[in-house]
N, C-alpha and C positions, 0 to 999 in steps of 0.2 A: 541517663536511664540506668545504664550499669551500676554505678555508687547505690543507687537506690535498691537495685534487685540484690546485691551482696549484704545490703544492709539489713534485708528479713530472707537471709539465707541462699538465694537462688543463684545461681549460676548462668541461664538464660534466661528469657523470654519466650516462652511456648507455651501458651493455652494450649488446654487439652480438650480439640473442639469435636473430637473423635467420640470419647466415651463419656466426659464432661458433657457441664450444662454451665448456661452464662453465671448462675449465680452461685456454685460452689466456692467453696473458701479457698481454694486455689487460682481458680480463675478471676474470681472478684480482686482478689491480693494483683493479678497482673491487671488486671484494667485500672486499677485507680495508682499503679506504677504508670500505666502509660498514660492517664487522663491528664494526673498533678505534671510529669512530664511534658507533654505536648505543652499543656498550658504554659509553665516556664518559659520553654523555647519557642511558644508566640508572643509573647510578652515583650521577650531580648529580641524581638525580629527577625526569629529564625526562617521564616518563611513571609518575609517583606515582597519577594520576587513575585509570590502567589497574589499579591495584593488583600489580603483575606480582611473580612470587618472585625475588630478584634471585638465588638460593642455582644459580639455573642459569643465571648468564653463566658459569661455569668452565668449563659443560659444552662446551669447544668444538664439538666434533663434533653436537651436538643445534643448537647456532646456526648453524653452516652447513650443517646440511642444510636446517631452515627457512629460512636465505634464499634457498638454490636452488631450491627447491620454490616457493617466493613469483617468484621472479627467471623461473626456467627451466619453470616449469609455471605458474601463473595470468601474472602480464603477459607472458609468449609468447603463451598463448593470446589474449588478451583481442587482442593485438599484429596477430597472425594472420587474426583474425576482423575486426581493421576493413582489413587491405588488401584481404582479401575481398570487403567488404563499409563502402565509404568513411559512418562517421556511425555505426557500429553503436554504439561504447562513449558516444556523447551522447544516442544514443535510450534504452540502459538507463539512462543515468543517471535521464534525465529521466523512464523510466518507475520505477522504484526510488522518485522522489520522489512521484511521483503514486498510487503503490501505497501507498507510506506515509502519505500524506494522508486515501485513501480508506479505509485502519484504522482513522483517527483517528476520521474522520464515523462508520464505522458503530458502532464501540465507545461515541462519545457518544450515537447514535440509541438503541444497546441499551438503555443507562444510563437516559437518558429514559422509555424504554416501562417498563421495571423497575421503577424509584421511584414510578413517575406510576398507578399499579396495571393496564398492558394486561396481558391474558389471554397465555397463553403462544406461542396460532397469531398474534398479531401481533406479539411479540415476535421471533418466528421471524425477520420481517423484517429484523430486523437483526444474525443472526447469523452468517452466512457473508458474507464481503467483499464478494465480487461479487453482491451484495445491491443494493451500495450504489453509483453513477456514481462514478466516477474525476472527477478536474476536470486542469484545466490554468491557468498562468498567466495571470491578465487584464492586458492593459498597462496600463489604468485602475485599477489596484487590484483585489486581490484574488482571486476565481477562474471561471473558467468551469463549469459543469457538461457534460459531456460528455455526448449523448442514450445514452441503452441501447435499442437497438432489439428487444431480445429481451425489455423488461420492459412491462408493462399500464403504459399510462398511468393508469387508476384507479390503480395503486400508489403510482405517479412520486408522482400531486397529491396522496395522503396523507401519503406522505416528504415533500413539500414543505412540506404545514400543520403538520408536527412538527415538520420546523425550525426553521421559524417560531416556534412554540411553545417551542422547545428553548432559543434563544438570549435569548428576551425574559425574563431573570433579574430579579429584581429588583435594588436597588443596597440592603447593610446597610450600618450604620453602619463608617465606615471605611477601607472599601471603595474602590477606585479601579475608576470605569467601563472603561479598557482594561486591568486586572489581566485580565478573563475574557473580552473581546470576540472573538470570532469571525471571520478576514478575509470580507469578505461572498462569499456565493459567488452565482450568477443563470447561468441557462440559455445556454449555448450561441447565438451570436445565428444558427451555421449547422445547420439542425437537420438535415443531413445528414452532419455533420462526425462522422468516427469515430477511434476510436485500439484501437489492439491489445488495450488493458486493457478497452474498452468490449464488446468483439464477446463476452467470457466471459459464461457464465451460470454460478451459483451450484450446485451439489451439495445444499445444505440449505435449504430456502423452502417458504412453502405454493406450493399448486397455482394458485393465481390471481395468483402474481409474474411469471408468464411472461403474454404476450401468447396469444391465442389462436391465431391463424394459426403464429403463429413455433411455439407448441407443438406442434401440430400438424404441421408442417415438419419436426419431429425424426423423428429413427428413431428405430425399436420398442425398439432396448435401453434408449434413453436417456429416452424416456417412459417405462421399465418402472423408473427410477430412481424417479418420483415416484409411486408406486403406493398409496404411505402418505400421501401430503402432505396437509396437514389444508388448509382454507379457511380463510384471515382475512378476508378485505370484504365486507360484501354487494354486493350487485351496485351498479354506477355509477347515479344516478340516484336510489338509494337515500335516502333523508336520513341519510347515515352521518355527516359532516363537521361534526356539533356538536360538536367537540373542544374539550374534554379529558373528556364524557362522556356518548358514545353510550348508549344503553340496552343494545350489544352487547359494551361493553368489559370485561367481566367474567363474561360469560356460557361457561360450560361450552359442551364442543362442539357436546354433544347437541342442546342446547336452540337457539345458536346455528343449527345444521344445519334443524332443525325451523321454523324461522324465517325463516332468510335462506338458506343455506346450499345445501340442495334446488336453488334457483331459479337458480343458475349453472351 
C-alpha cells in the first residue's frame, strides 16, 4: 500500500471522513488504493487464516460498499465519539480486553465446579460473566482483581478458594509447568478502586451473590428478577470452606434449604 500512496503523491492513508464526503477526489484516490490493494493481498493469501471466499473479489460493487460502510459508518463513528469525548476508543479497548479476560475466569470457574461434582445452585455461580470481577493489568506481573461492590464477600472468599483450587493442577508426565499456568491474578491493593465493568451485576446467580444492603438498594423490578434464585452458601461462619468436599456440595435443594438454607 505504501509504494502505491507515494506513487500519486501521499504520504499516509487518511480519509478525510471529518469534513470530506466518500466521493471527493481525495478520498476516492484513497479507496481505490486500498480496494486494488486489499485485492492483491487476497489473491497472494494474505488472509488465508480468515478462510474468505475469494469467488467475491469480482464482485466490485459488494467491496465497495463494505469499505464505505467500514470507512464512512464504523471509523466515522468510532472518529466522532473520541473528539467528543478525548480517550473514549482506549477505554473500550482496554475494556474489550478486560471483558474478554473475565469470560475466560468464569468459563474456567464453570468448568471446575462441573467436573469437580458442585451441585447445580453453585455452579450458578459461574454462569453469567458479571458473576465473575473483571481484572486489570498488574505492572508487577500479571493481574489485579477489581473489588465488585454489589457482590457478598462470602461469595468473593469462596470464588477465591476455587481458584486456588482451580489452578493448583497437578504436573503429568511430559508435561511443561507454563504449558497451563495461569497469569497470577490478587486483589486490588485499592479497595475502593472501580471500573465501569465492575459497577454490573449479573441477570442469572443465586440470591446470596448479591450483598445484602446493595440488594436491598435495588428497586422493586429488579429484585422481582431474582424471585426464583435458588441459595448456594450457607451462611458465612458456617464451616462451609472444607473444599473440595462440604457435606453440602451435593446436596439437593430441598435438603440443602432444610439445613442451611432457611437460616439466611
Amino acid at each position: 500500500m505504501f509504494g502505491d500512496l507515494h506513487a500519486v503523491g501521499f504520504t499516509v492513508w487518511h480519509p478525510d471522513v471529518i469534513n470530506g464526503t466518500a466521493s471527493s477526489l481525495y478520498n476516492s484516490a484513497l479507496e481505490g488504493i486500498a480496494l486494488s490493494t486489499f485485492e492483491q493481498a487476497a489473491v497472494s493469501l494474505a488472509y488465508q487464516h480468515l478462510e474468505p471466499n475469494l469467488k467475491h473479489l469480482s464482485d466490485t460493487t459488494l467491496i465497495e460498499r463494505l469499505f464505505q460502510n467500514f470507512v464512512w459508518g464504523y471509523m466515522r463513528k468510532i472518529i466522532l465519539k473520541e473528539q467528543k469525548n478525548l480517550g473514549t476508543q482506549q477505554r473500550n479497548i482496554d475494556e474489550n480486553k478486560a471483558y474478554k479476560n473475565q469470560k475466560e475466569v468464569t468459563t474456567r470457574c464453570f468448568k471446575y465446579l462441573y467436573q469437580n461434582g458442585w451441585n447445580e445452585r453453585v455452579q450458578l455461580l459461574a454462569v453469567d460473566i458479571e458473576c465473575t470481577s473483571d481484572q486489570e493489568d498488574n505492572p508487577g506481573g500479571g493481574f489485579y482483581i477489581m473489588p465488585k461492590p454489589a457482590r457478598n464477600p462470602h461469595i468473593t472468599d469462596f470464588l477465591r478458594t476455587v481458584d486456588e483450587l482451580r489452578i493448583k493442577k497437578p504436573l503429568f508426565r511430559r508435561q511443561r509447568k507454563k504449558t497451563f499456568m495461569e497469569e497470577s491474578r490478587v486483589p486490588h491493593p485499592d479497595p475502593a478502586h472501580r471500573s465501569r465493568i465492575s459497577e454490573r451485576v449479573p441477570l442469572r446467580c443465586p440470591l446470596d451473590w448479591f450483598e445484602a444492603n446493595f440488594f436491598n438498594s435495588m428497586d422493586l423490578a429488579s429484585r422481582a428478577k431474582f424471585v426464583d434464585a435458588p441459595i448456594c452458601l450457607p451462611l458465612q461462619g458456617t464451616d462451609i470452606v472444607q473444599i473440595p468436599n462440604p457435606d453440602w456440595k451435593t446436596m439437593d435443594e430441598a435438603e440443602f434449604m432444610e439445613k442451611y438454607g432457611n437460616d439466611i
